[in-house]
N, C-alpha and C positions, 0 to 999 in steps of 0.2 A: 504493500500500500504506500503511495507517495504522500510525503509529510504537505500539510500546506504551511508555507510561512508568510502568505497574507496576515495573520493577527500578529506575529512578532514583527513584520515590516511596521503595521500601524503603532503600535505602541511606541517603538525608534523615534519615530517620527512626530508623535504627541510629545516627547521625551527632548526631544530637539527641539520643538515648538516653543517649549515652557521655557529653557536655558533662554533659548536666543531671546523670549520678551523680558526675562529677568535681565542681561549682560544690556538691554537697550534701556531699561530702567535706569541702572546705573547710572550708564555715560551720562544720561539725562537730570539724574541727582547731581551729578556732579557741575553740569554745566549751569545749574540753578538749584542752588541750596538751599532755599529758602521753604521749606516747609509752611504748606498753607495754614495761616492760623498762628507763625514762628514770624513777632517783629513788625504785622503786614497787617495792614484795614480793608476789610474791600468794603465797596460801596457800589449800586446802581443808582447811578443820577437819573431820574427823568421827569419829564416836563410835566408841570402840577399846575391845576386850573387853579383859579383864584379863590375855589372856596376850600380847595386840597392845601395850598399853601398859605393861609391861615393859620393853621394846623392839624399837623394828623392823628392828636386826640382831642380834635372839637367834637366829632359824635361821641366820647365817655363824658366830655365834661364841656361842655358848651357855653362859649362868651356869653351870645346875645339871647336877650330872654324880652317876651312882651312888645308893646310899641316899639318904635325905632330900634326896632332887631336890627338891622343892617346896618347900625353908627353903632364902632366902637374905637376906643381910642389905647395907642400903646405906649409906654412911655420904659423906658432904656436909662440907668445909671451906672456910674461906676465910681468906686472908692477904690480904696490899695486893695482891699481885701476880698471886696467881691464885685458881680454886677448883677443888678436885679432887672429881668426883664419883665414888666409886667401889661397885660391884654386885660380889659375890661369893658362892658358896653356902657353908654353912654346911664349917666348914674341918674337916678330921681330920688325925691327925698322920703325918706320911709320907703323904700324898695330895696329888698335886700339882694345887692349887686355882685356875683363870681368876680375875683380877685384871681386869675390864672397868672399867678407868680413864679418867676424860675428864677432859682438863687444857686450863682457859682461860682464857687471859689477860687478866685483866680492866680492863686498858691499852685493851687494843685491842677486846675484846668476842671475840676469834676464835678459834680451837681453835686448841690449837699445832701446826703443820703440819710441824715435822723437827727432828731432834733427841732427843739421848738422854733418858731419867729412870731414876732408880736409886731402888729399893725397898730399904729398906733390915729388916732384921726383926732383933728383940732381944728376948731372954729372960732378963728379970734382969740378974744383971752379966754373965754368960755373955756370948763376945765373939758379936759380930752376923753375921748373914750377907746378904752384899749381891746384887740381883741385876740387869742393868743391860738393861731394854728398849732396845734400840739407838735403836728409829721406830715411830713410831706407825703400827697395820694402817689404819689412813685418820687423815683431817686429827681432830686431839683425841682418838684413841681408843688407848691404850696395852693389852695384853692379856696380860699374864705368867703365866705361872706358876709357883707359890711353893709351896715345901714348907715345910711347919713340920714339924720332927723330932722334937719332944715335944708332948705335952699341955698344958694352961695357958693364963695368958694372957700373950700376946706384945704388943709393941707394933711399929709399922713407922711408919716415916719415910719421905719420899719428899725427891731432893735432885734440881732442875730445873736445870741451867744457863741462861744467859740474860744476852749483852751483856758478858758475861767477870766475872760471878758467880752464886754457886751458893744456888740458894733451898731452904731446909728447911721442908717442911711436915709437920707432927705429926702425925699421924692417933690417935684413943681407940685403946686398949686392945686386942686382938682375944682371943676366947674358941677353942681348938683343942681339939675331943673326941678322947680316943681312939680311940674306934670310929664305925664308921657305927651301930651300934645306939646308943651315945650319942647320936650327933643324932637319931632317930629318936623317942629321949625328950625330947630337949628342946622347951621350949615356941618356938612359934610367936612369931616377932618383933613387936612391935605396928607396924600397919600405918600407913603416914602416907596420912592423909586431905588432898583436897583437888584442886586443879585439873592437869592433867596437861597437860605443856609439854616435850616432847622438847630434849635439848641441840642436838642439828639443827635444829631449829626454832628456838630461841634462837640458835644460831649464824647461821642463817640473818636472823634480822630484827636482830641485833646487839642483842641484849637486855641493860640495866643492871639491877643492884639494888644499891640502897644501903643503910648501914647510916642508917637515921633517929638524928637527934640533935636536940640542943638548942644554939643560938645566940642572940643579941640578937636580937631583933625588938623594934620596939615600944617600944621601951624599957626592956625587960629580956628573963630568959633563959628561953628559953620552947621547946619541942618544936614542930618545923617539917617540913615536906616538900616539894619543890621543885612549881610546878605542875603539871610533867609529869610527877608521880607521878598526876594528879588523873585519875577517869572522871565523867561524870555520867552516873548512872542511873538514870532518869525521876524529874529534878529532886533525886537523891539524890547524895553524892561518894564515890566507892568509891576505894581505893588495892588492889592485891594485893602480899601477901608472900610473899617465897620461902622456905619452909619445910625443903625439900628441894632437890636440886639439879635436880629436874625436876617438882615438884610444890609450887603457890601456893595459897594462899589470900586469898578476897576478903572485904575490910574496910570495912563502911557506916566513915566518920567523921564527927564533930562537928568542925564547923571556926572556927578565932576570927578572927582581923586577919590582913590580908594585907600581906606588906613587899618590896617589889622582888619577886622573882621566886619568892616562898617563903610559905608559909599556915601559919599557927599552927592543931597538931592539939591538940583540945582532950580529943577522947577516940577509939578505936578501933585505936590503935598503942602502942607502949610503944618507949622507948628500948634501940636497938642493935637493934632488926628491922628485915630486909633489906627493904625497900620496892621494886618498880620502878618507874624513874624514865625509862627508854625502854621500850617493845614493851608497855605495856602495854593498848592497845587489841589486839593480838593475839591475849592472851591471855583479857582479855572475849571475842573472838570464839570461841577453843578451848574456852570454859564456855558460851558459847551452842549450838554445835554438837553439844555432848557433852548436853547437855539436852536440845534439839532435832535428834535425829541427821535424816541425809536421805543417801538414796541415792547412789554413787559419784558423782561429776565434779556435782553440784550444789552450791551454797553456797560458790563460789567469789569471790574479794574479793582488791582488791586495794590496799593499805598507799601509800602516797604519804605520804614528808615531805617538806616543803617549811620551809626555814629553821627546822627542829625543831617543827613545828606537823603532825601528823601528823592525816588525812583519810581518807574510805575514798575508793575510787575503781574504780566496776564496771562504769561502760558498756566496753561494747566488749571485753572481754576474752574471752579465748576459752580453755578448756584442754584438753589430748588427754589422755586416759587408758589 
């Protein structure tokens, strides 16, 4: 009887199959080290209507309530310590108004994850009345609600603990109508233009902005920004500013002498604007996306710093949606 070695040719051959896709693995580990998930942020940017980028936990927790659903106003601070962004609709008196506050700390770049904050609200000398979020509904997002009990304008503070002291942050002025048909006359807030960057997304890539200043370079005192404020765009230097606390704008600049690790701006910034000085390749990618929108789970990228020299990095990534 003649042996058959069809099933030991197959099995050779299965046996070969596997080595040769492990030896092309390799070479491929080797030629890109970076382990997805090792150093790396990915992110899909894409184009968000205007009520998506609002925010994309307005359906859990929703600004606008009642009359003049569709006016609301945001207001953006910063101190050394932190910056509070805060979205509210437009306030009436005796209505109890969502405070969608994010508080973070700009130490560390992260939303503050436990702990109290007290709102504090004041009318004139009249004494104040305090209202103390216990914890934030997720990591940075505090959500109160606050009645103001007359009309006018009120002002509120906010008072963070932290490290066994207590930080005050001023917030402008606030305007309280009477009625819901007051708001309903009132004008429309002017809208801040410009690139749209979620504080989850910030949060997520650990996003800086600094205030731009003036130091010695060169030999005298001159308006600088660190290089990794810098983009090149096809052979252009662009920096963006944070205008808002979830919305940048991007800046061609003229650039002069370079000194250690810092560029003399010769024009395109003005002193004490917020510059970023990390995540700012992110956010070029959120203005390219939002330009060039593209279908779900495409245009996917992934962020790799390496010794603060940040790269994109897209072979091999994979995302589920």
């Amino acid at each position: 009887m003649k042996r058959s070695y069809w099933p030991w040719l197959l099995i050779v051959g299965i046996v070969c199959l596997i080595v040769g896709i492990l030896v092309w693995r390799g070479f491929r580990e080797e030629e890109h080290p970076h382990k997805h998930g090792e150093g790396c942020h990915c992110y899909c940017f894409e184009q968000q209507g205007k009520e998506e980028d609002a925010h994309k936990h307005d359906a859990e927790h929703p600004v606008h309530i009642g009359h003049g659903a569709e006016k609301s106003s945001q207001v953006t601070v910063w101190t050394e310590r932190f910056e509070i962004f805060l979205e509210h609709a437009f306030i009436v008196a005796n209505t109890p108004t969502k405070f969608i506050t994010h508080v973070s700390d700009l130490q560390t770049l992260k939303p503050r994850g436990k702990g109290p904050v007290t709102f504090i609200l004041r009318r004139g000398s009249e004494t104040p009345d305090k209202h103390i979020a216990r914890a934030p509904v997720r990591d940075g997002i505090y959500i109160p609600e606050l009645t103001f009990p007359l009309p006018g304008e009120w002002s509120l503070s906010l008072v963070i603990p932290l490290e066994g002291k207590d930080h005050l942050v001023e917030l402008p002025p606030f305007e309280v109508y009477g009625s819901h048909e007051e708001v309903d006359r009132a004008p429309f807030p002017k809208e801040i233009a410009g690139i749209s960057f979620l504080k989850e997304q910030q949060w997520k890539m650990l996003t800086r902005a600094e205030p731009v200043g003036r130091r010695k370079a060169i030999g005298q005192e001159t308006l600088v920004v660190p290089e990794s404020a810098l983009i090149d765009e096809n052979g252009k230097p662009v920096a963006f500013v944070q205008v808002a606390g979830e919305t940048f704008e991007k800046r061609y600049l003229e650039l002069g002498n370079r000194d250690n690790d810092f560029v003399e701006v010769l024009s395109g910034l003005s002193d004490g604007e917020r510059v970023v000085t990390k995540g700012a390749y992110a956010i070029a990618e959120a203005e390219r996306k939002k330009e060039h929108p593209h279908r779900h789970g495409e245009g996917c990228h992934c962020w790799c710093f390496e010794e603060g020299h940040p790269h994109r990095h897209d072979e091999g990534v994979h995302h589920e949606h």
